[in-house]
C-alpha positions as CSV (number, residue, x, y, z in Angstrom):
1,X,-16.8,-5.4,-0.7
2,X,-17.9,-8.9,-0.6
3,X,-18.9,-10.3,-4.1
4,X,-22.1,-12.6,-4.2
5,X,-21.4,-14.1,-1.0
6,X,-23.9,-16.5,0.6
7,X,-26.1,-15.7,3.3
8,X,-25.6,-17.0,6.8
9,X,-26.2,-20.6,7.5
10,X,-29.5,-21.3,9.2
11,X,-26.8,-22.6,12.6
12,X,-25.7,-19.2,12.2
13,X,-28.7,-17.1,11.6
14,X,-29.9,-18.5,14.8
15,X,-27.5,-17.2,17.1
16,X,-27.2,-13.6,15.3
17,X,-30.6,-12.5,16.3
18,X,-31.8,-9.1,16.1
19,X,-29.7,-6.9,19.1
20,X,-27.9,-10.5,20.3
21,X,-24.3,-10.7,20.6
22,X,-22.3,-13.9,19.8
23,X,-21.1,-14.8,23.6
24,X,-20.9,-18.7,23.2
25,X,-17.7,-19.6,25.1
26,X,-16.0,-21.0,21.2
27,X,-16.3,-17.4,19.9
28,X,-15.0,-16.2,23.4
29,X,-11.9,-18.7,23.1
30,X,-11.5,-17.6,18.7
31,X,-11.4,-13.9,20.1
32,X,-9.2,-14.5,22.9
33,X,-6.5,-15.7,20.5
34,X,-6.7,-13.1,18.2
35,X,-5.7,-10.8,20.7
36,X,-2.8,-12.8,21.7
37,X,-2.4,-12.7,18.6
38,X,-1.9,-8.9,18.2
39,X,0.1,-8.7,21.2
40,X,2.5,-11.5,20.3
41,X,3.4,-9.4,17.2
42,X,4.0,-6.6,19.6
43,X,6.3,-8.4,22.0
44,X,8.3,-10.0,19.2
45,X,7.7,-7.6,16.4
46,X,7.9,-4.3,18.4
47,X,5.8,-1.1,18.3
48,X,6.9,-0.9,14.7
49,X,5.2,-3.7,13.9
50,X,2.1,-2.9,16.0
51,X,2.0,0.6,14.4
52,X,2.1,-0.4,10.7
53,X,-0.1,-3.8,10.9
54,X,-2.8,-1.4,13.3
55,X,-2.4,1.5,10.6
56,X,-3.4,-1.2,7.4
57,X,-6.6,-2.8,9.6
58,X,-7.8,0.8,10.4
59,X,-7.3,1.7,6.3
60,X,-8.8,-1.4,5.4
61,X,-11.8,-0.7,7.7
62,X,-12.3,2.6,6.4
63,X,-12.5,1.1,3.1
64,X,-15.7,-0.9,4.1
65,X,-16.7,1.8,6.2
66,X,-17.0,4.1,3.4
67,X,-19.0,1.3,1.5
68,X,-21.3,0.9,4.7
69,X,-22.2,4.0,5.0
70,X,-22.9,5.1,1.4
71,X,-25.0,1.8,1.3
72,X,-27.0,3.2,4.0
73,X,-27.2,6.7,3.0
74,X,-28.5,5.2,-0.5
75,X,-31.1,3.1,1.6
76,X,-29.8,-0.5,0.6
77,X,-29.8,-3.2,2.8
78,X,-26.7,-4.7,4.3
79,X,-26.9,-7.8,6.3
80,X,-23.2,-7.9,7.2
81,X,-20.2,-6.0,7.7
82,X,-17.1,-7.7,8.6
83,X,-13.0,-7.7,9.2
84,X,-11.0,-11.0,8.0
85,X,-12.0,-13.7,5.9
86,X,-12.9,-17.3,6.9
87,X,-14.1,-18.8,9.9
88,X,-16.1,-16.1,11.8
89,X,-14.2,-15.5,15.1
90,X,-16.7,-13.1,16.8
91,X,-19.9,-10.9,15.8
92,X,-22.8,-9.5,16.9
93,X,-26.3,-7.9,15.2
94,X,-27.2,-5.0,15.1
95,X,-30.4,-4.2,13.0
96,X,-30.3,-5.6,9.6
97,X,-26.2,-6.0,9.6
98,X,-24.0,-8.7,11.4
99,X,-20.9,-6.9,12.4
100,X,-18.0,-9.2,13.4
101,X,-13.9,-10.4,12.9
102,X,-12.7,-13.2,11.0
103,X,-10.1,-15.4,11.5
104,X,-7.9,-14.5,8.6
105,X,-6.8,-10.7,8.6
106,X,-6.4,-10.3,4.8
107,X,-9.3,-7.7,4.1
108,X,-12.8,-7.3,4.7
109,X,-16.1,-6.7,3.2
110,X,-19.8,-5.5,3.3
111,X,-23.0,-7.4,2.1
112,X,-25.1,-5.5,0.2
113,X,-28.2,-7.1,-0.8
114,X,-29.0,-7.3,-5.2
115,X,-25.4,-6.5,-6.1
116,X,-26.0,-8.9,-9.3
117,X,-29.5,-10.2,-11.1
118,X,-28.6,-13.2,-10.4
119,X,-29.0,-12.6,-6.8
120,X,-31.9,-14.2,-5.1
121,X,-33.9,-11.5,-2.9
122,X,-37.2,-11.6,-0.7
123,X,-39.5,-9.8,-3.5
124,X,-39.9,-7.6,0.2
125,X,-36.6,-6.4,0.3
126,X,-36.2,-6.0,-3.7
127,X,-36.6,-1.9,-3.3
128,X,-33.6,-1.9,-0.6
129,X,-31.1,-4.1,-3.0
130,X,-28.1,-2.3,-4.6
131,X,-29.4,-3.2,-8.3
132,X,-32.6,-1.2,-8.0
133,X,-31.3,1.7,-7.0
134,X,-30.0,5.1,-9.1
135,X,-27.4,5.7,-11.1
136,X,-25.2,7.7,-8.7
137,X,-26.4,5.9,-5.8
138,X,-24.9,2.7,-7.3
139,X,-21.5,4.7,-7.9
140,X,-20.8,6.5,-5.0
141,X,-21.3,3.3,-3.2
142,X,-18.8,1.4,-5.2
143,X,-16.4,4.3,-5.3
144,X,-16.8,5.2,-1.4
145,X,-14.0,2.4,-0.8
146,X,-11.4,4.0,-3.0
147,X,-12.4,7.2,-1.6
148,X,-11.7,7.1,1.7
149,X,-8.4,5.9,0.2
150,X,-7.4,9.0,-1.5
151,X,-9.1,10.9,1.6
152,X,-6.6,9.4,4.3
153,X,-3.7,9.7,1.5
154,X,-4.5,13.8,1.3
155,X,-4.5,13.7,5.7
156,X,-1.6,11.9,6.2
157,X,0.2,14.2,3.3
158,X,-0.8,17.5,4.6
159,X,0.0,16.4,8.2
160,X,3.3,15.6,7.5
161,X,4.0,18.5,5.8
162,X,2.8,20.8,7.8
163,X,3.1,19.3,11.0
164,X,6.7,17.0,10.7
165,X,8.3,18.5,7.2
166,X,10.1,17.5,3.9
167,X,13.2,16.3,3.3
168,X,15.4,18.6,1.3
169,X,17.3,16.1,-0.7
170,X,19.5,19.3,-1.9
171,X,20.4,20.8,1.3
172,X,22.3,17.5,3.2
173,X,25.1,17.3,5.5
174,X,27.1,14.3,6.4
175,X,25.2,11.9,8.7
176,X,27.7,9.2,9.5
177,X,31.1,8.1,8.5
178,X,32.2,5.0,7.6
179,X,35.0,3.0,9.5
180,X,38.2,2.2,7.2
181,X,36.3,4.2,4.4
182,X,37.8,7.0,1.8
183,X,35.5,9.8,3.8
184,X,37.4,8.9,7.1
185,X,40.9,8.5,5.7
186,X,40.3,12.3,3.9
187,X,38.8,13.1,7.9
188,X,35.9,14.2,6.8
189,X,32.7,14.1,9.7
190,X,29.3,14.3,10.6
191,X,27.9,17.7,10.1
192,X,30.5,18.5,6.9
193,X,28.8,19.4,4.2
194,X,29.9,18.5,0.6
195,X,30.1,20.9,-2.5
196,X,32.0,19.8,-5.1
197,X,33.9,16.4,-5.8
198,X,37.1,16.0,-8.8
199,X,35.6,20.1,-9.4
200,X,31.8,18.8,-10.5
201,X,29.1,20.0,-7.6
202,X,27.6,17.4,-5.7
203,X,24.7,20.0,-4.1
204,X,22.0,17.3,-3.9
205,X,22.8,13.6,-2.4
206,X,22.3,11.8,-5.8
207,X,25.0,14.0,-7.3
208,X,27.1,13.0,-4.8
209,X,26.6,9.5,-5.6
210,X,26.6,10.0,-9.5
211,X,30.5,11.9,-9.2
212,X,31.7,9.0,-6.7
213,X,30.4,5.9,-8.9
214,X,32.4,6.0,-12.3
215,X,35.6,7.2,-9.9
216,X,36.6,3.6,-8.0
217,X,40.3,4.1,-7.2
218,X,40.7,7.6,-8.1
219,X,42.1,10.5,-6.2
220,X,39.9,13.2,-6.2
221,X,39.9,16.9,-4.4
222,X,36.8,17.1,-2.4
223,X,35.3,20.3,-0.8
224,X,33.3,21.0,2.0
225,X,31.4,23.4,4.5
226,X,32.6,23.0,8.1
227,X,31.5,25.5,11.2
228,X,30.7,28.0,8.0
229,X,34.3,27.2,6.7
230,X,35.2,25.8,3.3
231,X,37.6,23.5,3.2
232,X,39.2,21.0,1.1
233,X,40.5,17.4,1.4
234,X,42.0,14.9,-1.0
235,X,40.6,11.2,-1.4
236,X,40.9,7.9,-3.1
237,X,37.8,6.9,-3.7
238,X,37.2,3.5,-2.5
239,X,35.0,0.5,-4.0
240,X,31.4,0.1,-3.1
241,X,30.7,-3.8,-1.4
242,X,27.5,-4.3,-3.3
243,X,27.9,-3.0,-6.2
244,X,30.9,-4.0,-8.2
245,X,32.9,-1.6,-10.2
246,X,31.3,1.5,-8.5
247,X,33.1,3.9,-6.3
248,X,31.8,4.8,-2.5
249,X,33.5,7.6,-0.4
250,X,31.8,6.1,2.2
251,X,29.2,9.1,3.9
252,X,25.7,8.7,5.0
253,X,23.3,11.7,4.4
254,X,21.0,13.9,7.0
255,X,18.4,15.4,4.9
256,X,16.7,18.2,7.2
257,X,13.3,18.2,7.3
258,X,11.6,21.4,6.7
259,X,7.7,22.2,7.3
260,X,5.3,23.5,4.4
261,X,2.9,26.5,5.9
262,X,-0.7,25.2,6.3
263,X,-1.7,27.2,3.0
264,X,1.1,26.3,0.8
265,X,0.4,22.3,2.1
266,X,-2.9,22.4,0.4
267,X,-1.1,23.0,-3.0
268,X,1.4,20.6,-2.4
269,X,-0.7,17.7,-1.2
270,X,-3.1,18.1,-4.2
271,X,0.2,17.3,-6.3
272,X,1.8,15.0,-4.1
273,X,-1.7,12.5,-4.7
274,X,-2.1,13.8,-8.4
275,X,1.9,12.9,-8.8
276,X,1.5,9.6,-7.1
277,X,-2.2,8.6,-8.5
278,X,-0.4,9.0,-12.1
279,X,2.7,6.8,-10.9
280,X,0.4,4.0,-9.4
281,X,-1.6,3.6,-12.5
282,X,1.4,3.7,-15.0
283,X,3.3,1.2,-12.3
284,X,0.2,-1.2,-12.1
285,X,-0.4,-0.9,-16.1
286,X,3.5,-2.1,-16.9
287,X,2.9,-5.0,-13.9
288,X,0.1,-6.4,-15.8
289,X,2.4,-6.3,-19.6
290,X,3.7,-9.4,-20.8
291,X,7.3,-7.9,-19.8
292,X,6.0,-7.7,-16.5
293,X,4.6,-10.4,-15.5
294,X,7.6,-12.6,-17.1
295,X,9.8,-10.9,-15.0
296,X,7.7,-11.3,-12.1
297,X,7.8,-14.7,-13.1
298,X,11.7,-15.0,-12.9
299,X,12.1,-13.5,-9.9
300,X,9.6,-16.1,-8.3
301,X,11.2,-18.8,-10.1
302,X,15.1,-17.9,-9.3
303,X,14.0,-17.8,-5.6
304,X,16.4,-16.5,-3.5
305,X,18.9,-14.6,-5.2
306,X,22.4,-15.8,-4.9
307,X,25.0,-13.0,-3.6
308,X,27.8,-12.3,-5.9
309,X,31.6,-12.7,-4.6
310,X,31.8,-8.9,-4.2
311,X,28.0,-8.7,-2.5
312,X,28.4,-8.6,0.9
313,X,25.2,-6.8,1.9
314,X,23.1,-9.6,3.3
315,X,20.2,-7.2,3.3
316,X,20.3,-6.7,-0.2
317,X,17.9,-7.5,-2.6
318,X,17.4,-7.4,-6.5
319,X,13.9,-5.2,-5.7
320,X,15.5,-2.8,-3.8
321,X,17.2,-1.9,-6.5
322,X,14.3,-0.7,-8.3
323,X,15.4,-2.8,-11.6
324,X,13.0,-5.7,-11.7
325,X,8.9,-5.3,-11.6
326,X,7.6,-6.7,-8.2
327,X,4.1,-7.0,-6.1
328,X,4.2,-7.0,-2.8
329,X,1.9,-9.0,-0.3
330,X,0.5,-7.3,2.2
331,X,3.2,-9.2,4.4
332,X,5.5,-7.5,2.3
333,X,4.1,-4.2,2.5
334,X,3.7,-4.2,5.8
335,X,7.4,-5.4,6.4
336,X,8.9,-2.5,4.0
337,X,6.5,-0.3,6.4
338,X,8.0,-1.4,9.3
339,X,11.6,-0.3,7.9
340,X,10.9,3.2,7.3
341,X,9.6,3.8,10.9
342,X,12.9,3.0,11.7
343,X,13.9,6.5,9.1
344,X,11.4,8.2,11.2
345,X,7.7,9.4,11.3
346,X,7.4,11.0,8.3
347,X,8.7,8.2,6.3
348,X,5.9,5.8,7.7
349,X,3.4,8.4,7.0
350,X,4.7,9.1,3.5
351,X,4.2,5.1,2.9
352,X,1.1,4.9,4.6
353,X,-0.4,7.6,2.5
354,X,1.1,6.2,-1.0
355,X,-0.1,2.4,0.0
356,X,-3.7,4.4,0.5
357,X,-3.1,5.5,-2.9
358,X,-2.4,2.6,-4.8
359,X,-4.6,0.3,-3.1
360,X,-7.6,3.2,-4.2
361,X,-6.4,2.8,-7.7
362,X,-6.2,-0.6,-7.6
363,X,-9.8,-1.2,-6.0
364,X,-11.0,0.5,-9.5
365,X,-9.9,-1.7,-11.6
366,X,-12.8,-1.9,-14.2
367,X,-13.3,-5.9,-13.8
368,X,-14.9,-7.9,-11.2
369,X,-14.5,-8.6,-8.5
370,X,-12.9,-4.9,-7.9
371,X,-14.8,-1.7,-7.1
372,X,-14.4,-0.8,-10.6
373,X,-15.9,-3.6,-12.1
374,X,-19.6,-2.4,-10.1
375,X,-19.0,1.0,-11.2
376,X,-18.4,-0.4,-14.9
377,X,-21.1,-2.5,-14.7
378,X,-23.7,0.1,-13.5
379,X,-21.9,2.8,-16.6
380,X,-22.8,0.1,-18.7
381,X,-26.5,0.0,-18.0
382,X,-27.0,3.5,-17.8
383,X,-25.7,3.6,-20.9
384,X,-28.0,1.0,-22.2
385,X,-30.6,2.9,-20.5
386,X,-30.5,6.3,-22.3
387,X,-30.6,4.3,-25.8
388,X,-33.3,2.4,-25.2
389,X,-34.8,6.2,-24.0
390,X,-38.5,4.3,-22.7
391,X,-37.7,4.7,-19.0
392,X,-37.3,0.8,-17.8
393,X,-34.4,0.2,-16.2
394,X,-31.4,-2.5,-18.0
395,X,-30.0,-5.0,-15.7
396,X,-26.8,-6.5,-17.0
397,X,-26.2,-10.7,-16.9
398,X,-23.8,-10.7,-14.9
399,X,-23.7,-14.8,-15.9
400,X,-22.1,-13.6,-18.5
401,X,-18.8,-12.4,-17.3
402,X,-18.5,-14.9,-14.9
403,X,-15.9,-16.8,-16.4
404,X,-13.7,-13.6,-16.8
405,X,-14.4,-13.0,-12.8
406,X,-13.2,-16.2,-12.0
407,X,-10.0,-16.1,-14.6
408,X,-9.6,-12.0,-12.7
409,X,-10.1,-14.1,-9.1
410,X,-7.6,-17.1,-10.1
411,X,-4.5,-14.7,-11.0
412,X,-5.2,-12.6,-8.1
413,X,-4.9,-15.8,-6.1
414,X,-1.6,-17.0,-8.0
415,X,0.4,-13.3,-7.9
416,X,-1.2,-13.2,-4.3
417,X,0.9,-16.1,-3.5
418,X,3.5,-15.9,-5.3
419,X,4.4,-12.4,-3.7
420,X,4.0,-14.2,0.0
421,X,6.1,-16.1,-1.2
422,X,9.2,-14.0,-2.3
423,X,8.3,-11.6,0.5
424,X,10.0,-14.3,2.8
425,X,12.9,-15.8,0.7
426,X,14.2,-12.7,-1.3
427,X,12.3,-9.7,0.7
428,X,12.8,-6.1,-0.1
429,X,14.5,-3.3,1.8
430,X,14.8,-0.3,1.5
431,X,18.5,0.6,-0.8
């Protein structure tokens, strides 16, 4: 949702009148190379690519729609609703609103009219602004963005539970074996399924990994299903390439994927977005601690990490390895989206659903220029409101905290970059 943004230029007014479509051969030509624009990303980037950076504009555009049309159910006026930032590429009016596409594909927004007493309105259109109208009508319109957030977040959940499954991290079999590793020498093969390793079960796949890392060099008695046959096999445990002094048997895990009835989904969806609502506000509270942001810092400062003798895993990254805090870009994001299509449907759902997710709990953030900071704002003077208790309406100055926007807006800017930024030279993958 755009924040005080100015109205058209008279140049531009002039061309967006009421019904008229921007045909002028310039917007034509800006439009034109957008869309080779998409479709270069799908030749060289592949459907992956196409899917996940499709999949963000349609959430981001849900975002504003939910904005648009709580803005209209509340009666306000909006003059414009458009996608990208930055030189307008192509629009057209329909109404009261200029819809349209910017050049630069980094979000969107919605003019509402009043948003701020220090707006200037036509004293005609004063009863249609966002500050003049009710309580709840003020929220829900702020709050429709994140909304629709947590709404696609419970679809995309209950559709891949009931309709593609869960993984069963503790009923795996072995997916792939490696060449020259411990697993092939002891013959085990895809489809064996391990029980127990040096007489300690290894049921779920992080078992497996917790037994095999303190046991580097080790011979050890493994056992395993095979064609409903137990057997057993002795192996020396070999080292792992990227992580020095741990042990790898050298196995890759199938997790089967098991639906959820459409009944039991409900249940499980609610707690899947209650589950990850609590992580994304715990995860976003310790980015913003000094500890966080100084190892942020670091990281953007070291750069490229340099690979250890023993690292040999070019793909490897100190994120993926969960230890250090990190934002992504939407670059980022989108690239770690495009990895787990390769793991399947699911996974990209899953993803889609939690980047839904955070991005709603972000938007409420109780500062400007975030969703939060209108829905603070308007708390506030309802607040003031019901103490004053003769009826007249308490409109915040807003010139007040604009210094405190503008610090919010400068360190957006800075992490904003500075995660571009380490998305390309030290980018993470999935471990």
């Amino acid at each position: 949702m755009s924040i005080g943004e100015a109205p058209p230029a008279p140049s531009e007014q002039a061309h967006a009148d009421l019904g008229q479509q921007d045909d002028s051969p310039t917007s034509l030509v800006r439009l034109a190379l957008l869309v080779g624009v998409v479709l270069l990303i799908g030749v060289r980037g592949g459907l992956s690519w196409l899917f996940i950076v499709g999949a963000i504009v349609v959430m981001i555009f849900l975002h504003e729609l939910g904005h648009f049309l709580t803005a209209k159910w509340a009666g306000m006026k909006v003059t414009q609703f458009f996608l990208g930032f930055g030189p307008r590429v192509w629009s057209f009016r329909r109404g009261d609103t200029e819809y349209g596409i910017k050049a630069i594909p980094a979000g969107a927004y919605v003019k509402v009219i009043g948003m701020y007493n220090l707006d200037e309105v036509d004293p005609a259109d004063e009863p249609r602004t966002y500050r003049q109208k009710k309580y709840h009508q003020r929220v829900l319109m702020a709050a429709a963005g994140s909304t629709m957030h947590f709404v696609l977040a419970l679809m995309l959940i209950y559709v891949v539970l009931v309709g593609l499954g869960r993984q069963q991290p503790d009923n795996w079999t072995v997916a792939a074996v490696g060449p020259g590793s411990a697993a092939e020498s002891a013959g085990l093969r895809s489809g064996d399924r391990l029980t127990a390793i040096d007489g300690l079960s290894v049921l779920s796949w992080t078992e497996m990994r917790d037994v095999i890392a303190p046991r580097q060099g080790r011979t050890v008695l493994v056992l395993f299903e095979r064609d409903g046959q137990v057997n057993s096999v002795i192996a020396t445990i070999g080292a792992n390439p990227i992580r020095p002094g741990e042990g790898q048997l050298g196995v890759g895990p199938l997790f089967p994927y098991v639906r959820v009835g459409p009944l039991a989904a409900i249940g499980q969806t609610l707690g899947e977005v209650v589950e990850v609502t609590t992580a994304s506000v715990s995860g976003m509270t310790h980015m913003f601690t000094p500890s966080g942001l100084e190892s942020f810092a670091q990281q953007v400062a070291a750069g490229r990490p340099e690979p250890s003798a023993d690292q040999t895993d070019p793909t490897r990254s100190s994120a993926a390895t969960g230890s250090d805090t990190r934002f992504l870009s939407i670059y980022g994001a989108a690239r770690l989206g495009v990895d787990l299509t390769h793991e399947g449907l699911a996974p990209a759902l899953g993803f889609l659903a939690m980047l839904n997710i955070f991005v709603g709990v972000f938007n409420l953030t109780p500062l400007l220029p975030f969703d939060g900071g209108h829905i603070a704002i308007a708390s506030y003077e309802r607040v003031r409101e019901l103490l004053r208790r003769d009826g007249r309406r308490h409109f915040a100055d807003v010139a007040r905290l604009l210094p405190l926007t503008y610090a919010v807006v400068a360190v957006l800017v800075m992490i904003g970059a500075s995660s571009l930024y380490l998305d390309f030279v030290n980018p993470v993958h999935l471990p």
